[in-house]
C-alpha positions in Angstrom: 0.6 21.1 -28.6 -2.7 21.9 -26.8 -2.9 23.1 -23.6 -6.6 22.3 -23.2 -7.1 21.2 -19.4 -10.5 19.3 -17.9 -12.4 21.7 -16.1 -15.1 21.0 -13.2 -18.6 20.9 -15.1 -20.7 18.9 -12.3 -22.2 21.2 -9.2 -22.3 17.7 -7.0 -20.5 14.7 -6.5 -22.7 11.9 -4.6 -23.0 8.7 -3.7 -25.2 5.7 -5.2 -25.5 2.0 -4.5 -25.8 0.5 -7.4 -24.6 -3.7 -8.2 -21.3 -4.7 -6.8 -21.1 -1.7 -4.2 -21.1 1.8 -4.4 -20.5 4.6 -7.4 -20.0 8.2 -7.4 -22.4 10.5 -9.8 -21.9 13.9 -11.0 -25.0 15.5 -11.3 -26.5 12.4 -12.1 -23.8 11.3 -14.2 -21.8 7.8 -13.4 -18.5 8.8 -13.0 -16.2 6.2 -15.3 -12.5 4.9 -15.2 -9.7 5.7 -17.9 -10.7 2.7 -19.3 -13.9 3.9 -19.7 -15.4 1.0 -17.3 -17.6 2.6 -14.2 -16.4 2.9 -10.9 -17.6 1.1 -8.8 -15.9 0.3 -5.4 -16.9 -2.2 -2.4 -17.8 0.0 0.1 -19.8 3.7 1.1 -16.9 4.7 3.0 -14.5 4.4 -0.1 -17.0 5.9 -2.1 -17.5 8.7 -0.6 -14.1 9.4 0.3 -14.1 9.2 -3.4 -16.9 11.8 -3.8 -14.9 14.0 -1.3 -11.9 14.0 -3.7 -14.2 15.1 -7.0 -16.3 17.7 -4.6 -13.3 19.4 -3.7 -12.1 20.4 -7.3 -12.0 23.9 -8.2 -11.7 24.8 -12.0 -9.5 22.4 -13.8 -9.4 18.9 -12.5 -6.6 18.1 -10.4 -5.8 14.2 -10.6 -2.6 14.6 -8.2 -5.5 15.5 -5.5 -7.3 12.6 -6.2 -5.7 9.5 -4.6 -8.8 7.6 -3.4 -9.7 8.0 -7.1 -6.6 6.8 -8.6 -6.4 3.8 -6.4 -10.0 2.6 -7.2 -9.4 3.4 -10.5 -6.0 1.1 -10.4 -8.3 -1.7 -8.9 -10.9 -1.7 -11.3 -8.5 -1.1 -14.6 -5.5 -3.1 -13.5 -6.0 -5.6 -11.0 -8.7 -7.2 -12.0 -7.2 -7.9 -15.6 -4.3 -9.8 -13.7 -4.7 -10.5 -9.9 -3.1 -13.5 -10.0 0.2 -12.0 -11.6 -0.1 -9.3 -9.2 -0.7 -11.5 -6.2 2.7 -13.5 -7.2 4.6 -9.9 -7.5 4.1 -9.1 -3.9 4.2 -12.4 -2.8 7.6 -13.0 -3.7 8.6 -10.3 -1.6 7.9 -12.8 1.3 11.2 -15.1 -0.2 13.3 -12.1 0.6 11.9 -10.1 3.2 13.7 -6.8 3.8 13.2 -7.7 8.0 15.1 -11.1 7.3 18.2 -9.3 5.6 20.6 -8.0 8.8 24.0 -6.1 9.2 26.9 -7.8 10.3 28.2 -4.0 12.0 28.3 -2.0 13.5 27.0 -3.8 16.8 24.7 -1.1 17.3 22.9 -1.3 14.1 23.1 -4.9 14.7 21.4 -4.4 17.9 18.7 -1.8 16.7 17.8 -4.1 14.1 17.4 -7.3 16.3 15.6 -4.8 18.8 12.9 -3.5 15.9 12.6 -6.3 13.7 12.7 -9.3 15.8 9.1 -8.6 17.4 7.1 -8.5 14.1 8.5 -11.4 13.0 7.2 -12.9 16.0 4.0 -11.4 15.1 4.4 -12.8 11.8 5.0 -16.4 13.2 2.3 -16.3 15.9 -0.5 -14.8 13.6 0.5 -15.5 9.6 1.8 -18.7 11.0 5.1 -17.9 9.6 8.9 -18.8 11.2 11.2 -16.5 8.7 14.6 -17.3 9.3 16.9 -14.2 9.2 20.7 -14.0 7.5 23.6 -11.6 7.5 24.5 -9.7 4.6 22.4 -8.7 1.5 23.2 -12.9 -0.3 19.7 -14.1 -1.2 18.8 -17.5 1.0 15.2 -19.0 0.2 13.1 -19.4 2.9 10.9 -22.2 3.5 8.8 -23.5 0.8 5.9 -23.6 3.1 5.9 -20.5 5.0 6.5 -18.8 0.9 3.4 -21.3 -0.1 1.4 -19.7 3.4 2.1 -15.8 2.8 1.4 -16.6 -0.7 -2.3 -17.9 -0.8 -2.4 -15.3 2.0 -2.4 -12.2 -0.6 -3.9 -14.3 -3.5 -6.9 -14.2 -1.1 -7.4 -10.3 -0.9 -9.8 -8.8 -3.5 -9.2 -6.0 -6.0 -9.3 -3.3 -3.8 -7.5 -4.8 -1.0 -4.8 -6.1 -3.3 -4.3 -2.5 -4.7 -3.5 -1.3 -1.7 -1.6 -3.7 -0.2 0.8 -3.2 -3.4 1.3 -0.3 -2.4 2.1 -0.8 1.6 4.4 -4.0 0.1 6.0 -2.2 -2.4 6.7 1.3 -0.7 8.2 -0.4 2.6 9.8 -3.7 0.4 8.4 -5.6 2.7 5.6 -8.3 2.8 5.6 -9.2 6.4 5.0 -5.2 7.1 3.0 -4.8 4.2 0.6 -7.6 6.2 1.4 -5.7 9.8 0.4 -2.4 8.7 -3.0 -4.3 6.9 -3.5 -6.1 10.1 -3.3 -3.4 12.6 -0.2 -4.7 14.5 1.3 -1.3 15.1 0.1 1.8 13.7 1.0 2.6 10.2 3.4 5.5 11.3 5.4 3.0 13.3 5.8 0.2 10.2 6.6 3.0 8.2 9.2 3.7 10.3 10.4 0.5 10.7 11.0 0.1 7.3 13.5 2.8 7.0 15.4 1.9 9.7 18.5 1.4 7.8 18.3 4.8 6.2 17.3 6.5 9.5 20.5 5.0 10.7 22.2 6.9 8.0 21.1 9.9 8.6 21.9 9.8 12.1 25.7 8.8 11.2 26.1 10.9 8.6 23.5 13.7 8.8 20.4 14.6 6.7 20.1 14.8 2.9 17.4 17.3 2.5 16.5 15.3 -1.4 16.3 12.0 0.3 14.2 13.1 3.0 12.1 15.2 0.5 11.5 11.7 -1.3 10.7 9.9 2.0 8.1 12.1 3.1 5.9 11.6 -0.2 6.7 7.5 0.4 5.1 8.1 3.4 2.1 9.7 2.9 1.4 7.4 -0.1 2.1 4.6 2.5 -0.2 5.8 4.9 -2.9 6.6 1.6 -2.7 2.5 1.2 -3.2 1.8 4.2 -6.4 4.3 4.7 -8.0 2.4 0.9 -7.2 -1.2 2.2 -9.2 -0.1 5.7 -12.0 1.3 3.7 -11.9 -1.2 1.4 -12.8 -4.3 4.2 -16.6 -4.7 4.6 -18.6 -2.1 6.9 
């Protein structure tokens, strides 16, 4: 098996405009997806976060370091063959919403839940237009034909980039109403990550830490926070 590794061969990494947006060159050179198509992305800012990612390799190319990259990339090579099929993934998530699921005890998790969750859904109703109705115990109980019909034409209307993204701030938190709050800037993304782990947080507090779990957690996070940097860089300047 070969052990042959791509190796930095470009001195700089910069940004054109070019048609449709923005690419990044390397010493001239059009830098191009896996499927060999060339990236372009929507906006300077992405692209030259972008740029950052291939100006900071040292040696033999790092993709783990390259998350800008890998999103674009994901955008360009993925979405755009099948937005519509990904649009209807994350919008089902809206039919079940994690915030709509609640315990039935203890009385205090009861409480925190109602406490932490009850406010975005009024966020959802007054600004997606949205009334989720919320149930007890894990059962699956459709929600409203309309509102699922409203969030849904809501993320079929986000564009490659965006939609990216926003799979990842949907999928990471299983959530579509805070997949929407952290794109929307109701709280800051720290605090919707949060809220989406407030059952497991609860956990931990009961029954102490699990160093593996919170291991895992920590790199959900940061590629939460990731998504929500692309989907900000990826709305027009």
């Amino acid at each position: 098996m070969s052990d042959w590794k791509a190796k930095r061969f470009w001195k700089d990494a910069t940004v054109v405009e070019t048609d449709g947006g923005f690419t990044v060159e390397l010493d001239g050179r059009g830098i191009k997806t896996p499927a060999k198509r060339l990236l372009v992305v929507p906006t300077r800012a992405m692209a030259e976060k972008v740029a950052d990612e291939w100006q900071a390799q040292d040696g033999v190319i790092k993709p783990d370091t390259m998350p800008a990259t890998k999103t674009a990339n994901a955008a360009i090579d993925k979405v755009a063959a099948q937005h519509a099929e990904v649009a209807d993934m994350l919008a089902a998530y809206g039919d079940c919403d994690l915030l709509c699921y609640r315990a039935d005890s203890p009385a205090e998790l009861v409480a925190r839940q109602a406490d932490r969750w009850d406010p975005i859904l009024e966020w959802a109703q007054d600004v997606l237009g949205v009334g989720l109705q919320t149930r007890t115990g894990i059962m699956h109980a459709p929600q409203s034909p309309s509102d699922v019909e409203i969030m849904s034409k809501r993320t079929h209307s986000l564009n490659n980039f965006q939609l990216a993204a926003f799979h990842d701030l949907v999928s990471l938190s299983g959530s579509l109403i805070l997949g929407f709050a952290a794109a929307l800037d109701a709280r800051d993304a720290e605090s919707i990550w949060d809220l989406s782990r407030l059952d497991e947080l609860w956990q931990a507090e009961q029954w102490g830490n699990d160093d593996e779990a919170d291991a895992l957690a920590a790199v959900k996070k940061a590629s939460f926070l990731h998504a929500k940097l692309m989907f900000d860089l990826s709305l027009p300047e």
